[in-house]
C-alpha positions in Angstrom: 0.0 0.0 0.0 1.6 3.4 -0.7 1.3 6.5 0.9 0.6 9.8 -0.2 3.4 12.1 1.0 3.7 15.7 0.2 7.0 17.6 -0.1 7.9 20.0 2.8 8.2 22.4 0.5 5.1 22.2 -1.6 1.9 24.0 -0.1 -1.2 21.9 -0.2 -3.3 23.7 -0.5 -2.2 25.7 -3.5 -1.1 22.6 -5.1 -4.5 21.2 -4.9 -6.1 24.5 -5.9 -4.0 23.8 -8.7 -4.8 20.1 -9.3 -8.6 21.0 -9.1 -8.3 23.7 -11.9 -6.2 21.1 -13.9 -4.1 24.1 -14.7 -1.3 22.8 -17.0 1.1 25.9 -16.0 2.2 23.8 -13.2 3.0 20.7 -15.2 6.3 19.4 -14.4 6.4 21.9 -11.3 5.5 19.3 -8.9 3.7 15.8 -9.5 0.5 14.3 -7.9 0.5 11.4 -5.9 -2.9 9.4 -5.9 -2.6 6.7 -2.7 -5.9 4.6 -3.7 -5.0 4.1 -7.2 -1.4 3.7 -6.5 -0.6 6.4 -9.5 1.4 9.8 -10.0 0.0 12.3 -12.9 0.4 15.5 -13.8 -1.4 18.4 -12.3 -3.5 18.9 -15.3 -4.6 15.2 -15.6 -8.1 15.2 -16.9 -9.1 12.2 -14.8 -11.9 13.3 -11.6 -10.1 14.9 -9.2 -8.7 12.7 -6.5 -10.4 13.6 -2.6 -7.5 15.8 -0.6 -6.9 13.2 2.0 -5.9 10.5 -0.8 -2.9 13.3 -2.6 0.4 13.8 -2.0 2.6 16.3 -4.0 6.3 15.7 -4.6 8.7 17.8 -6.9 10.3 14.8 -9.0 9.1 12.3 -10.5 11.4 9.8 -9.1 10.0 11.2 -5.8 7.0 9.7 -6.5 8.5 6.8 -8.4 10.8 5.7 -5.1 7.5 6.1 -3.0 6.1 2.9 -5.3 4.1 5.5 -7.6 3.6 4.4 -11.3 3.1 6.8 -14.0 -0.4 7.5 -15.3 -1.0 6.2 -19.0 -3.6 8.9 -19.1 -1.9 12.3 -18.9 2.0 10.9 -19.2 3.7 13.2 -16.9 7.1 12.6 -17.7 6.3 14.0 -21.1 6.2 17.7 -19.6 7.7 20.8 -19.0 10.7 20.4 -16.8 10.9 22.7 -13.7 11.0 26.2 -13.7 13.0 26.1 -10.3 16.2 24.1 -12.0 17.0 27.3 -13.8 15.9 29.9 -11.2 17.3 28.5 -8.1 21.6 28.8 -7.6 21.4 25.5 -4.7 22.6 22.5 -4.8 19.8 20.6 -6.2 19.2 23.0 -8.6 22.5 22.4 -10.1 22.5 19.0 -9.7 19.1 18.5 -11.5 21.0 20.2 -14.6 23.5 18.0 -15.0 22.0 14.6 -14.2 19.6 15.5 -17.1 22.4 16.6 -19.5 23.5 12.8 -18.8 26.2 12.9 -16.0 25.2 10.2 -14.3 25.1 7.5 -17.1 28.9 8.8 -18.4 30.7 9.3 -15.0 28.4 8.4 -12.6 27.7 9.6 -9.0 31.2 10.4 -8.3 32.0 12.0 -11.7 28.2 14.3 -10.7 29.7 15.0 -7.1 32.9 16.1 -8.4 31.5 18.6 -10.6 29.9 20.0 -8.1 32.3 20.0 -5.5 30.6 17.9 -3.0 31.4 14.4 -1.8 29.1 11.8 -2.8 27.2 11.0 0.2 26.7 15.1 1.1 25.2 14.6 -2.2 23.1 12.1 -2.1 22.1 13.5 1.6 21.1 16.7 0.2 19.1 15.9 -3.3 16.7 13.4 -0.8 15.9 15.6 1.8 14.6 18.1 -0.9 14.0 16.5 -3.7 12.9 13.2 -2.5 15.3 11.1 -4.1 19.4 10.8 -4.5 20.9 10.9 -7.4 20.8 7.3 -8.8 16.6 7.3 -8.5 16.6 10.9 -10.2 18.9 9.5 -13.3 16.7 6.2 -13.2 13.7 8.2 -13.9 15.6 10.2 -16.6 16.4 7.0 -17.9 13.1 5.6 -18.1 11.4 8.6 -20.0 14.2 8.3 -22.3 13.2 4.7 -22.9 9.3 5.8 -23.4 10.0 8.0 -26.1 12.3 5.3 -28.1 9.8 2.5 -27.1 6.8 4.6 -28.4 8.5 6.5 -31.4 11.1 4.5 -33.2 10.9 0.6 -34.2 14.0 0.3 -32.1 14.4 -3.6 -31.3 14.1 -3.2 -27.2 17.0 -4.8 -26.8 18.7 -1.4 -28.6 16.4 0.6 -26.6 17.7 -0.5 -23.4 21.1 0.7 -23.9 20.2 3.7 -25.9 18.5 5.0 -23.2 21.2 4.4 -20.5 20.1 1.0 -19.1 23.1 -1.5 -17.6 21.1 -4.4 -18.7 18.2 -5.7 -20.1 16.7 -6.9 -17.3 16.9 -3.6 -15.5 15.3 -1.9 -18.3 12.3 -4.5 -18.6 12.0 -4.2 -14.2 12.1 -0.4 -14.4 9.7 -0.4 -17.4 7.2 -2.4 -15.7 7.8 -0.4 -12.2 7.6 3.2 -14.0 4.4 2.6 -16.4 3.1 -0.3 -14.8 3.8 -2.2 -18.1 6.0 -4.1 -20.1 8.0 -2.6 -23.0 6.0 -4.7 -25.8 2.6 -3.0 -24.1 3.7 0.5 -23.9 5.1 0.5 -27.6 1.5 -0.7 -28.7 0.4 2.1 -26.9 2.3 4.7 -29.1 -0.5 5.2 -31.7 -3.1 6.6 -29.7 -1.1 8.2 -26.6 2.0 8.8 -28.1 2.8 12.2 -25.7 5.4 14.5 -27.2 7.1 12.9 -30.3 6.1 11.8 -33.7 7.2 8.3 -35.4 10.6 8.6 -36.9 11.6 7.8 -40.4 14.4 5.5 -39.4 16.7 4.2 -36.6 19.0 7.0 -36.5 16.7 9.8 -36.7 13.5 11.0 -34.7 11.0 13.9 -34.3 10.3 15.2 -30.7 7.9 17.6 -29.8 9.1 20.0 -26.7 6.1 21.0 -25.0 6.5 24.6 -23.0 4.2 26.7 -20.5 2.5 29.3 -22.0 2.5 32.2 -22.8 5.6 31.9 -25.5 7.1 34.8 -27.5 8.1 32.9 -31.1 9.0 35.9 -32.9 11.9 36.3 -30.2 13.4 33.4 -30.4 13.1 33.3 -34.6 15.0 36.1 -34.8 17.8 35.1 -32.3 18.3 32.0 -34.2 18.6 33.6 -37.7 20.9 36.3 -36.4 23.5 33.8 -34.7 24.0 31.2 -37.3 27.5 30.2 -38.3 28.5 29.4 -41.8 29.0 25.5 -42.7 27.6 25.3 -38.4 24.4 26.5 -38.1 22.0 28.0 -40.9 18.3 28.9 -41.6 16.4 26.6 -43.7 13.1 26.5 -44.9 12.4 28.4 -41.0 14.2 26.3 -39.5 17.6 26.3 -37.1 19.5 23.9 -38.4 23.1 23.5 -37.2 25.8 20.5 -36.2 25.9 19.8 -32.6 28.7 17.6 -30.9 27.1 15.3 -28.1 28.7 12.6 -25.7 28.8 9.9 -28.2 29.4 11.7 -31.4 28.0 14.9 -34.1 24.3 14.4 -34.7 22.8 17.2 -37.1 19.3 19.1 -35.4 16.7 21.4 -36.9 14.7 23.4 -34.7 11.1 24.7 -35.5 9.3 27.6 -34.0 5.9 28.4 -34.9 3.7 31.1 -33.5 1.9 30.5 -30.2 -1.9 29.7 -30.9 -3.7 30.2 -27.8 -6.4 28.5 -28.6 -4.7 25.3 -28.2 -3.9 23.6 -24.9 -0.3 23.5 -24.7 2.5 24.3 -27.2 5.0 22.9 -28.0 8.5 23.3 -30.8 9.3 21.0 -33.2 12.9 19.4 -33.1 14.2 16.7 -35.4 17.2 15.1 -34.8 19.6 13.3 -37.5 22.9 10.9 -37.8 22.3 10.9 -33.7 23.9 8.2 -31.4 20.4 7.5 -29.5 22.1 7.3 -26.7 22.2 10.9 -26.8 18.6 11.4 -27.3 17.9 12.5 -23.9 21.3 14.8 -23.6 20.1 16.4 -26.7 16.7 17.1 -25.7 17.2 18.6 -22.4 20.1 21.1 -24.1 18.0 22.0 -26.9 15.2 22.8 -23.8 17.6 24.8 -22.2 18.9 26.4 -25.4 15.7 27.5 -26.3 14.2 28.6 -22.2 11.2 26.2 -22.6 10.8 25.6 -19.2 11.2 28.9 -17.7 8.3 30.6 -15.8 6.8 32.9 -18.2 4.0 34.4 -16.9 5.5 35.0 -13.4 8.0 36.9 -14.7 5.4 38.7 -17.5 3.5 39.7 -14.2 6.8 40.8 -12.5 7.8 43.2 -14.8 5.0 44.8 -16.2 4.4 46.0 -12.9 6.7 48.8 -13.5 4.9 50.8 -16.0 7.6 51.4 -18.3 8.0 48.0 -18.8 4.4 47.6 -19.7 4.1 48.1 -23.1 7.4 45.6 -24.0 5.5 42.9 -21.7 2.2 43.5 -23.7 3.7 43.5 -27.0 6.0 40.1 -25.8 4.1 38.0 -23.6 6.3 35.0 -22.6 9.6 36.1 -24.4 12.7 33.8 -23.5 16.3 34.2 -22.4 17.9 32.5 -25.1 20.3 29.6 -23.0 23.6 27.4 -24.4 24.1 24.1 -26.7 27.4 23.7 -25.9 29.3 26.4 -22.9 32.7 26.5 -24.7 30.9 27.5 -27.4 28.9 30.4 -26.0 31.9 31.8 -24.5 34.2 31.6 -27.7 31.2 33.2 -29.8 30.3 35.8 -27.5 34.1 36.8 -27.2 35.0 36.9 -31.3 31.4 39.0 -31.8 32.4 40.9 -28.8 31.8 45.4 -30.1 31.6 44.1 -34.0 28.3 43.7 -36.0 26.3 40.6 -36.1 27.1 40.3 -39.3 30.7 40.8 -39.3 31.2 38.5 -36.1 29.5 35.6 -38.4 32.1 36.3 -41.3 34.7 35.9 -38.2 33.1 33.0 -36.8 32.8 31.4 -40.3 36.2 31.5 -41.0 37.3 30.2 -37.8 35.0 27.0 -38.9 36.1 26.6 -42.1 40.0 26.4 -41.1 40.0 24.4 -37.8 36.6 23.2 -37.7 36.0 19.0 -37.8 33.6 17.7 -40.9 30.7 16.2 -39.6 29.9 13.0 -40.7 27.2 13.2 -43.2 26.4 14.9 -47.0 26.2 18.6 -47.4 22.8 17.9 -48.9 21.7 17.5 -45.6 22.8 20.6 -43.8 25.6 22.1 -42.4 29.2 19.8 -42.8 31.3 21.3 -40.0 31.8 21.3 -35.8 32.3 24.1 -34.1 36.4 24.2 -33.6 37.8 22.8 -30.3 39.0 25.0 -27.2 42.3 22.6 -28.5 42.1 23.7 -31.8 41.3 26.9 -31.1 44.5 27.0 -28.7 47.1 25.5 -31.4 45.7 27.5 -34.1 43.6 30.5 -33.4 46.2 32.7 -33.1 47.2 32.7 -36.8 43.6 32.1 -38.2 41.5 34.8 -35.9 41.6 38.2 -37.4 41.1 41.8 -35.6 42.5 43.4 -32.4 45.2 41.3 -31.0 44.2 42.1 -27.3 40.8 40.2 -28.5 42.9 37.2 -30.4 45.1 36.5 -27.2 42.1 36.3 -24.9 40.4 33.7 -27.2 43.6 31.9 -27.2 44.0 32.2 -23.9 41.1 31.1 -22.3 41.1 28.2 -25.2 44.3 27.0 -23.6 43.0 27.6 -20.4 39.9 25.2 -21.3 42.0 22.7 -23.3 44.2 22.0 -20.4 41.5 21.1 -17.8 42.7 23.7 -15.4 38.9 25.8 -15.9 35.8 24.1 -16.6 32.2 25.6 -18.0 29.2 23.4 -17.5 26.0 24.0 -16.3 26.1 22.6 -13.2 28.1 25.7 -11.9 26.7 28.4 -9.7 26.6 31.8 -12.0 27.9 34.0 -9.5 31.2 31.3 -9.8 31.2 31.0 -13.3 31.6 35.1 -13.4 34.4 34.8 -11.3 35.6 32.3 -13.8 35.2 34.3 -16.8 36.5 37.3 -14.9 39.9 36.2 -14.0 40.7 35.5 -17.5 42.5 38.2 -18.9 40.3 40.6 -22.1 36.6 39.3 -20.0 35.0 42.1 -18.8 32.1 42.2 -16.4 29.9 42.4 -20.0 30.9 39.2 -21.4 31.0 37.2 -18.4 27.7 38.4 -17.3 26.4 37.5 -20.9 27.4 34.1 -21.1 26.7 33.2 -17.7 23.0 34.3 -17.9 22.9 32.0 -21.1 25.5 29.3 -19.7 23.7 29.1 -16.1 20.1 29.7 -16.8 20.5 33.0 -14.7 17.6 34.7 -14.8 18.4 37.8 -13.2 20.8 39.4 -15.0 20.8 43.3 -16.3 22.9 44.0 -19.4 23.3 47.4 -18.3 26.4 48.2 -20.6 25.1 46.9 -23.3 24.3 49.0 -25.9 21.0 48.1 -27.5 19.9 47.9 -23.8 21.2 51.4 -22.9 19.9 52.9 -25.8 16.3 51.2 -25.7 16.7 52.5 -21.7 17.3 55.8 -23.2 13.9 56.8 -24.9 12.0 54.8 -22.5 13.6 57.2 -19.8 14.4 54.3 -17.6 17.5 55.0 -14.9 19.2 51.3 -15.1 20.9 52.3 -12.3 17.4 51.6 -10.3 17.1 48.3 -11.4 16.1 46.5 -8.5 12.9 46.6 -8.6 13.1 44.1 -12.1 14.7 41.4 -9.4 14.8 38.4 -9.9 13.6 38.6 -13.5 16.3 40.9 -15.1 17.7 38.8 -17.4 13.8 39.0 -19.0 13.8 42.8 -18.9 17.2 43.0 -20.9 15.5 40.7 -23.2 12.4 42.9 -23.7 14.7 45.7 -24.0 16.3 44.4 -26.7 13.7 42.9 -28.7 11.6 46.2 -28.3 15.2 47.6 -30.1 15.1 44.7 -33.3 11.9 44.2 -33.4 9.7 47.1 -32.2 6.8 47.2 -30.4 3.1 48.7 -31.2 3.1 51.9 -32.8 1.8 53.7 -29.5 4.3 52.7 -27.2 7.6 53.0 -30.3 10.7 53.8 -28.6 13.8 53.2 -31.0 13.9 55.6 -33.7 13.2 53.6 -37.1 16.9 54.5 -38.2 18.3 52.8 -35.6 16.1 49.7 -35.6 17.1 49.1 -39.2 20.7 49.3 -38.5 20.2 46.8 -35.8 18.2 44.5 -37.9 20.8 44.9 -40.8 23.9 44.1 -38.4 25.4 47.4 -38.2 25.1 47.3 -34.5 26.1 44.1 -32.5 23.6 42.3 -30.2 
């Protein structure tokens, strides 16, 4: 017999308001425990509405999964949103939750996720049950096993290839965690796929799939569109037929992804982007997923921070015109930081001639045809270190500090992953020599997930502050959502906002939009 157990802290009642109202915003927020039917679901479940004393609410699903829970084959609530709280809390668990989705676990285990974050392994596991509800192994289990739905249900995948694709030791822990998770065995939930099949479409063949990332509403696509056009990177990541498609390098090798956004309808439900995933290794389908999430802010907290800003009436009008707009986050950290330093006080279009180059001369080739996208890999921090200095072109004070903190990366001595605090990671950034306070606060609101930092130097932002008569300097009041008000800043800047409430001059809009000013 299980018990219903809530999370210390979860409120009941407001978790149940929410559970009676079936409002999907909290999807993947917390889960519902049902004791007489022995099930978890998702807050927005359509099933009746379980009496009070009979619900418990938990954070994780492996929470619930550890407490003898199986999943509901009704509303699938592994196949949501992930937390908001992952990206907007700096603790422990936090970070943890991060990396054990990106896949830590399954390549270097507890010890390897410990290290990372600087804790032993039994602190560790001490601290992620006390407030999560389960350690670490339990949290990658469940990881594992949603992995395994979305293979089971949307690829002909032979089970046995299934199993170890989605991080599974053995077959027979796959088939007992299977049957423990979705109360099911693998042959039964695969013949399920045709009528519940919950976030992905059927793929055309064993190395390629179609996944379906659901996100909270509201959702800013425009946004987003535009920041993906603006940053692609000859032969690595280009626009085609709308969509993102770029090479990405992943644990177990270069798989090639497209990423569609289409315009938020809200008379549906629950939205969701379109991302299909080529050449991929599928044990990598997970890693993928949850970087692609993170790239793209799906599971942020939109409306809180909507209702946040426009609070302050000069932020009204941006919040109206850009309900739900994203911070855009990080595919690969190395990456970020290399990109952001080369376009660092050039144009948008001049830092993608830069960053072009540095692909085509000390870039891998990806494994696949050019007829089906971009060939190349972004360039190593080692190749970058070896051979940056004679293939980068402009200031040399900006050459030597790419080369520099390449070499710095290449030899292991600093580290950027996700897992890091983002008050450490500016320290990081800071002590290498040509990052200023700019650049490290830049990548490590995309790197970390920080959602509150102000670009205050920047200059769209300061100029957009300028005819909106906004003091930066009293920024406060934005806490802890000013990485979102530098976004609506800049957007309003690119992309303007309704007529009425117009604050960039039309001349400098179109030199924005034409890359004559860097963003």
């Amino acid at each position: 017999m299980v018990t219903a157990i809530t999370a210390p802290s979860l409120d009941f009642d407001r978790c149940y308001g929410a559970l009676k109202a079936r409002d999907a915003r909290f999807d993947g927020q917390f889960f519902v425990t049902v004791a007489s039917t022995g099930i978890y679901c998702r807050p927005s479940c359509p099933a009746q509405t379980p009496l009070a004393r009979n619900v418990g609410f938990v954070l994780t699903a492996a929470a619930a999964q550890r407490g003898g829970f199986r999943a509901c084959r009704r509303c699938a609530p592994d196949a949501v949103p992930g937390s908001p709280r992952w990206n907007t809390s700096a603790d422990l668990a936090s970070r943890a939750m991060k990396l054990i989705a990106d896949g830590v676990v399954e390549r270097a285990g507890v010890d390897g996720l410990a290290s990372r974050l600087g804790y032993s392994t039994r602190q560790l596991s001490r601290v992620l049950t006390a407030e999560l509800g389960a350690g670490p192994l339990a949290l990658a289990r469940a990881h594992r096993a949603t992995n395994a739905r979305v293979l089971i249900q949307c690829t002909t995948m032979p089970m046995t290839d299934v199993a170890f694709a989605a991080g599974f030791a053995s077959i027979r822990q796959f088939n007992d965690t299977i049957r423990e998770v979705f109360a099911l065995s693998p042959t039964q939930l695969r013949e399920l796929r045709a009528s519940r099949a919950h976030g992905a479409s059927t793929s055309a063949n064993g190395s390629s799939i179609t996944v379906k990332l659901p996100y909270r509403r509201p959702f800013d696509a425009a946004w987003l569109r535009w920041f993906l056009s603006a940053h692609t990177i000859p032969g690595v990541a280009e626009m085609i037929d709308d969509e993102f498609v770029r090479s990405l390098e992943l644990p177990h090798g270069p798989a090639l992804i497209a990423i569609g956004i289409v315009d938020d309808d809200p008379a549906v439900k629950t939205g969701s982007v379109v991302l299909r995933l080529r050449h991929l290794d599928m044990r990598d389908l997970g890693v993928a997923v949850q970087r692609v999430r993170r790239f793209l802010d799906l599971d942020a907290d939109a409306q809180a921070a909507d209702e946040w800003l426009s609070s302050d009436p000069a932020l009204t009008p941006l919040v109206a015109a850009a309900a739900g707009i994203r911070v855009p986050g990080s595919l690969d950290p190395v990456e970020t930081l290399f990109t952001t330093m080369i376009g660092q006080q050039i144009s948008v279009s001049a830092a993608r001639t830069h960053l072009g180059n540095l692909a085509t001369e000390l870039g891998a080739r990806a494994p696949w045809d050019d007829a089906d996208g971009p060939t190349l890999l972004f360039p190593s921090a080692a190749a970058i270190a070896e051979c940056g200095g004679s293939v980068l072109r402009g200031p040399r004070r900006r050459i030597d500090a790419v080369v520099g903190a390449a070499e710095k990366i290449s030899s292991g001595s600093m580290e950027l992953h996700t897992g890091l605090r983002a008050s450490d990671m500016r320290g990081l950034l800071r002590s290498l020599p040509g990052v200023g306070d700019w650049t490290a606060n830049y990548v490590s609101m995309r790197v970390a997930s920080d959602p509150d930092v102000l670009l205050g130097t920047d200059l769209v932002v300061v100029r957009a502050a300028q005819q909106l008569n906004i003091d930066l300097s009293q920024n406060i009041k934005w806490a802890p959502w000013r990485s979102y008000a530098s976004m609506h800043l800049w957007r309003a800047a690119i992309l303007g906002v309704p007529e009425e409430s117009s604050i960039i001059r039309s001349a400098d809009a179109a030199d924005i939009r034409k890359g004559t000013l860097h963003v």
